[in-house]
N, C-alpha and C positions, 0 to 999 in steps of 0.2 A: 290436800287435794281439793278441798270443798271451795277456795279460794281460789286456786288456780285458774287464770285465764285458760280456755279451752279454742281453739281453733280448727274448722273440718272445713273439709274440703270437697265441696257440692258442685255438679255441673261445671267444674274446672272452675269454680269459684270458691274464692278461700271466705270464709263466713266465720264471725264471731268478734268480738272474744264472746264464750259461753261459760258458765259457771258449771260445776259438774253436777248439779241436781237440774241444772236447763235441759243439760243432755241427758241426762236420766229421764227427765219428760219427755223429751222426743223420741226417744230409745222404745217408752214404753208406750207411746203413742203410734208407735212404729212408722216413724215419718223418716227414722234411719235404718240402717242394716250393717252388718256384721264388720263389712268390707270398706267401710268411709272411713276416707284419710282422716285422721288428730293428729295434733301438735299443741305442747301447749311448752311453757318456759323451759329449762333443762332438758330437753329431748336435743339431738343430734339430728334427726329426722322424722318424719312422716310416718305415722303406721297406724294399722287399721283398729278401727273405732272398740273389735272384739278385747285388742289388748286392755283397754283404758280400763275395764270391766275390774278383767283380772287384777290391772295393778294396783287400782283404787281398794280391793280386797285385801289384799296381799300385805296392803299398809294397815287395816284394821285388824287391832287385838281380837284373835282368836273366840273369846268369849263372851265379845261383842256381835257376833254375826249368829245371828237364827239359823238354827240346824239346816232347815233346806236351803240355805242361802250355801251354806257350808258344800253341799251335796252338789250345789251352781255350781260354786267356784271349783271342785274338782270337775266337775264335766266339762266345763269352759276352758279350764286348762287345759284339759286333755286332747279338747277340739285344738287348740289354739296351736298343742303338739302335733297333730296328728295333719294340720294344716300345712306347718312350717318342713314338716321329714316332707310331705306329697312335692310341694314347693321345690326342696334339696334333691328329691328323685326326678321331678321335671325336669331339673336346670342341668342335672347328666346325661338324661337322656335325651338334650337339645346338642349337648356338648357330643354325644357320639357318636349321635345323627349327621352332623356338622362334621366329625373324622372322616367318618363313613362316605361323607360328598366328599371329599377330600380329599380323599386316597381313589378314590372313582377316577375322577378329575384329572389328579396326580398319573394314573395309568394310562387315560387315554391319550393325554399329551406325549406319553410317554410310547405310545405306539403311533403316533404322530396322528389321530384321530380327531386333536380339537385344534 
């Protein structure tokens, strides 16, 4: 990871390559937040800056990470959880909202209303 070109996506402008300790400076400069697009080689797509955290973790040996860094990384995942389900319950309840007009719609054409 430490070599990986890194790419984020600022003001609709795509910015870098960055190195993953450049983002770690700016992360902890707080000139970034949670929610900025990355990209960097092997990804398929875009995603937010929170992942890169955890994945960069996730790659490191266990016994190599300082206890509270350890205590991060389960909270961070857990956000990063607790994000993705809010996300998954949003995108249903666009989806019934969307029936719900639908079947509206569907009925009053159906009593010759629209």
């Amino acid at each position: 990871m430490k070599s990986t070109h890194i790419y984020l996506l600022q003001d609709n402008q795509q910015r870098g390559p960055f190195t993953f300790d450049q983002v770690e400076k700016m992360w902890n400069a707080g000139s970034l937040t949670a929610v900025v697009p990355y990209w960097h080689e092997g990804m398929s797509d875009w995603r937010q800056l929170e992942e890169l955290f955890v994945e960069h973790i996730s790659l490191l040996p266990i016994s190599s990470i300082p206890q509270q860094s350890i205590a991060n990384r389960f909270l961070l995942e857990k956000m990063v959880k607790e994000q993705k389900k809010a996300n998954y319950q949003f995108k249903w309840f666009r989806i019934g909202l969307g029936l719900l007009a639908l079947g509206i719609i569907l009925k009053l054409i159906a009593r010759g209303l629209w």
